[in-house]
C-alpha angles and dihedrals in degrees: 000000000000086000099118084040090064100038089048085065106029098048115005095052099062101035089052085051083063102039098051102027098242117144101172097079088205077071099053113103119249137171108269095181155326130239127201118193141181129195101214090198114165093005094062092094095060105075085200096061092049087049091057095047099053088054096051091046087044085049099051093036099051089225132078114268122222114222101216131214141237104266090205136009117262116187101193074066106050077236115147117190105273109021122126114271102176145315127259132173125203116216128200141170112353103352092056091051080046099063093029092063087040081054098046097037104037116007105049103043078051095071115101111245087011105178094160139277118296110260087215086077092099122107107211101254095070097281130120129201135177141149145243120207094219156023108223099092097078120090100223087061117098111198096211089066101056123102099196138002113252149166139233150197128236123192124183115209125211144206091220130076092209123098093200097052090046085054086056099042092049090044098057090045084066104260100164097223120189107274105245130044 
């Protein structure tokens, strides 16, 4: 399942070398990471919900997934200094094109309504970020498991600090962005 991997270097290396002019390959933009994150919100309190998240996001990620802490106490929030705030993963190497290819050729066709991912999810500094409401899409998942139905983020983080040339890279990985602007 290396396939994107090898495309990413058999095909998409050079053709990006033409696109963008670059000719030093250490300047081509490529994918660094992904991050998967989850807001725990309400359910931050119930340690077995947590619990239950950070297995299915270990589960769909193929890594195990950290719940993180509150760093200070904020009482507007009902947050005390060191409860558990949400869980996230960070993927890299195969297991992120892993996931990544899991993401493009199953997950995503498998939204209701799916018309493609905003193009406005770029941050300025070549990375791009957006969210699913739910988990279900996934085929590891199995619905009878899960405690409660959530969302996550997903940034991908690139090499590059253009937003442009990130566009390009995550188009030619096969990203279906919203046609449009």
């Amino acid at each position: 399942m290396f396939a994107l991997r090898d495309k990413y270097k058999n095909e998409i290396i050079p053709q990006l070398k033409s696109e963008l002019n670059i000719s030093n390959p250490m300047l081509l933009p490529k994918l660094e990471k992904i991050v998967i994150s989850v807001g725990a919100g309400d359910h931050a309190k119930d340690s077995k919900i947590m619990q239950n998240i950070a297995d299915t996001i270990s589960l769909i990620a193929g890594q195990k997934a950290v719940i993180t802490l509150a760093k200070k106490s904020v009482a507007g929030f009902k947050m005390r200094e060191g409860m558990p705030m949400g869980v996230k993963v960070t993927l890299r190497g195969k297991m992120m094109y892993n996931f990544l290819e899991k993401l493009i050729v199953i997950a995503l066709p498998r939204v209701k309504d799916f018309r493609g991912v905003k193009r406005n999810g770029f941050d300025g500094r070549g990375n791009y970020s957006f969210g699913l409401n739910e988990q279900l899409m996934f085929p590891e998942v199995v619905y009878d498991d899960i405690m409660v139905t959530h969302g996550m983020n997903i940034t991908l983080v690139t090499s590059t600090q253009s937003d442009k040339e990130a566009f390009k890279l995550l188009e030619l990985l096969g990203m279906p962005f919203a046609k449009g602007r």
